[in-house]
N, C-alpha and C positions, 0 to 999 in steps of 0.2 A: 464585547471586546473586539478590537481588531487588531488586525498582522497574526503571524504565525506564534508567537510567545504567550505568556500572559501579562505583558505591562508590569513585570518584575518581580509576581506575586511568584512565593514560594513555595508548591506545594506538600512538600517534601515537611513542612514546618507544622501543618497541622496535623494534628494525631485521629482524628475525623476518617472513620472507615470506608468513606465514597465520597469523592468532590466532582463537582461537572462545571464548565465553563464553555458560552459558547462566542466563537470568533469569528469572523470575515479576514479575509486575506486580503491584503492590499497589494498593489500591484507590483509595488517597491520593496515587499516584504514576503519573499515566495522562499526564501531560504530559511532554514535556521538549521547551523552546525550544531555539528557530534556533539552531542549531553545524554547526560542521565539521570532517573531519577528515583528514590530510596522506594518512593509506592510504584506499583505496575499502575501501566496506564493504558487505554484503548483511545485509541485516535478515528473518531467517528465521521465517515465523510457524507455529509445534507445533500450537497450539491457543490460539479465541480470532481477536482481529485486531488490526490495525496500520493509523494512516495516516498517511502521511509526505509533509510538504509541504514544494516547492521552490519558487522564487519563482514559477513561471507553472505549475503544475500542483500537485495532489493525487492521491499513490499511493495504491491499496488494493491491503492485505495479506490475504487468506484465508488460510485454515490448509494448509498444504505448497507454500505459494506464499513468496516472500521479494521485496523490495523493491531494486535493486541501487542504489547512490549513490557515484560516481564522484572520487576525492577530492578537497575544498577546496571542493564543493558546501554550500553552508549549507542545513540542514533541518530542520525539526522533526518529533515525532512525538508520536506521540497512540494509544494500546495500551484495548482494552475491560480492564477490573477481571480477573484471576487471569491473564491469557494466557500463556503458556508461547511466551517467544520464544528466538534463538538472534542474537546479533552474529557476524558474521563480517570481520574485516579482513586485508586483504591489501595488499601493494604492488604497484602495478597494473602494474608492467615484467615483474612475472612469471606474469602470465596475460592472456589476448587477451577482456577484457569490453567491453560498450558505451560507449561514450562519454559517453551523456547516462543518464540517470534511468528506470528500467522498471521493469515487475513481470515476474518470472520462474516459473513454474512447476517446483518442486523434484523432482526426481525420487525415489524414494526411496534410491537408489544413493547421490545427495550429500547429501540428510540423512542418512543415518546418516556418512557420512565427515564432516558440520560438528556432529554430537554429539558422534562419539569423539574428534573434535580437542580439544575444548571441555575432553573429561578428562583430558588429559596435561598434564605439571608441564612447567615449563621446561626441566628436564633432558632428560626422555623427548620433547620436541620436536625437540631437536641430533641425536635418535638416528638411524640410518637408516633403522629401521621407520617412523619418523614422516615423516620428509621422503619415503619412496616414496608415505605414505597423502594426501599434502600432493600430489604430485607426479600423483597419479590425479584429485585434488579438482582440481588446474587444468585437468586434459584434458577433465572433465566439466561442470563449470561454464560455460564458453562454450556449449556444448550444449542449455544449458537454454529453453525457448522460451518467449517474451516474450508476454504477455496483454495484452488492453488494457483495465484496471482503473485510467486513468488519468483526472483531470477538468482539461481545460485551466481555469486562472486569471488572472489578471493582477491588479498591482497599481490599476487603475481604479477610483474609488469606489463606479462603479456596478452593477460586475462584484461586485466585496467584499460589496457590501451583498444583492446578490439570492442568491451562495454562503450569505453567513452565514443569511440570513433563514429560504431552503429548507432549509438544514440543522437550524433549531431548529425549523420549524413546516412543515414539509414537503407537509403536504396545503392551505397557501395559495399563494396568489402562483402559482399554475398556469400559466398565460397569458401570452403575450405583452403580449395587449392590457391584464393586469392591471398587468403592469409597469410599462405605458407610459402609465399612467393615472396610478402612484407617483410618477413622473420628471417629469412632466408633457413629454410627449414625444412625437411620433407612432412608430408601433410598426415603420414603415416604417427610422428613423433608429434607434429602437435595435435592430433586428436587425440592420442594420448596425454599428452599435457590437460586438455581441455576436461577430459575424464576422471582425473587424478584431482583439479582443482576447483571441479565444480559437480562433482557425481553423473553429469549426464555426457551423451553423444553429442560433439558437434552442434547435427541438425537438430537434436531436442530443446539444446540450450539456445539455441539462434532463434528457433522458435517459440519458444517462451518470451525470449525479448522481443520479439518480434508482437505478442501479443499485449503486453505491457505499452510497448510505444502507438498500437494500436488503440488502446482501450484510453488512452490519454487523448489522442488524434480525435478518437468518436466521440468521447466525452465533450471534447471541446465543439462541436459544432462539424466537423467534418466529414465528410462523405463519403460514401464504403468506397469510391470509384477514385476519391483523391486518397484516400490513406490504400489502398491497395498499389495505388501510382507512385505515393510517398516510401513503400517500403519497398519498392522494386520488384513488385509481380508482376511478373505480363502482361495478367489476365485478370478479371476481378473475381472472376469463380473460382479461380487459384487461390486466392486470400481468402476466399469466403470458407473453402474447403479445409484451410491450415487454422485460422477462427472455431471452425463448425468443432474441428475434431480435439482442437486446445481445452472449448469453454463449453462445448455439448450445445450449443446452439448457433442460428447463424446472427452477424451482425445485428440484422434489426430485430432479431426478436430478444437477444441478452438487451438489446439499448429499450427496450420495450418494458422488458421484466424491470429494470430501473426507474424511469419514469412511473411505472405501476406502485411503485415499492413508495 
């Protein structure tokens, strides 16, 4: 299949305990708005990335990582131009996943079991080969360990505006004290604001976006020295440092582990 959808297919309509589907993104098709849907679903990223928003956070997807969404969750998503992703839905009475909204680390054992699902017909799903390989995908899928590639949000105006801003122009608006200069605000009040709407400090939460925009910047072909330039570091040891201590590695060895993966 391609684009971000499935080409109008419902899944939501069959009663089938695992369905997999896999898609290319096209270049013209990088959006698709807030839905939901009655199975959970994991959203597996090949190659490429994913980010998928729920009302108080923004997932990122890396490549052999997948996004889990719990069903009746509204979310939308947003895929960089060719990505090569994988849907996965299931009925959640019959596997033990989280409750709320995570990024998982895919093993390679359950990628390849949510690709070969992706290529059996309807038929060959009823079959017993299929439901044993179904039956291995629910034992390992709980299994999977959870990253934290997430960005608390909130519906706040003031939260919205400082997400959307960093994300379009990433090396302004640095600062606290920058922000609270925009707001006309003491910097005192909206770090509290900031705490109250998203659990973290300020600089935790900057920093987290800040790695998110990064992990999309490097995914996409970009340079530790142009995405440390593109988020307004100095230095590139400064990024490399704010990286190292986010994701326990530095730049090229997390982009390494990927490509491995």
């Amino acid at each position: 299949m391609h684009g971000l959808g499935l080409d109008g297919f419902n899944p939501d309509s069959q009663q089938e305990s695992a369905l997999a589907f896999g898609i290319t993104v096209e270049a013209d098709e990088q959006q698709i708005p807030a839905h939901s849907h009655r199975k959970g679903q994991l959203i597996l990223a090949l190659s490429g990335a994913i980010t998928s928003e729920v009302e108080n956070a923004r997932w990122m997807v890396p490549p052999h990582h997948a996004v889990w969404l719990p069903g009746m969750v509204p979310h939308s998503n947003h895929a960089t131009p060719g990505a090569q992703l994988y849907f996965l839905f299931v009925e959640q009475e019959r596997v033990n996943m989280p409750e709320s909204c995570c990024t998982l680390k895919i093993s390679p054992l359950v990628r390849e079991l949510i690709m070969t699902l992706s290529t059996r017909s309807f038929r060959e799903r009823q079959q017993p080969a299929t439901q044993r390989l179904i039956a291995v995908l629910f034992d390992e899928l709980p299994r999977q360990p959870q990253m934290q590639l997430q960005l608390p949000v909130s519906p706040h105006p003031k939260i919205r505006q400082m997400v959307d801003t960093m994300v379009q122009r990433p090396a302004q608006w640095q600062t606290l004290t920058q922000w609270a200069q925009i707001f006309a605000m003491s910097e005192r009040n909206l770090a509290r604001l900031v705490v109250k709407e998203t659990g973290l400090s300020f600089r935790r939460w900057r920093h987290q976006l800040q790695l998110i925009l990064a992990l999309r910047l490097l995914i996409g072909g970009e340079s530790v020295q142009n995405v440390a330039q593109s988020l307004g570091y100095e230095s590139t040891t400064a990024f490399i440092t704010m990286f190292k201590k986010g994701l326990g590695q530095t730049p090229g060895r997390y982009l390494a582990t990927l490509g491995a993966g």
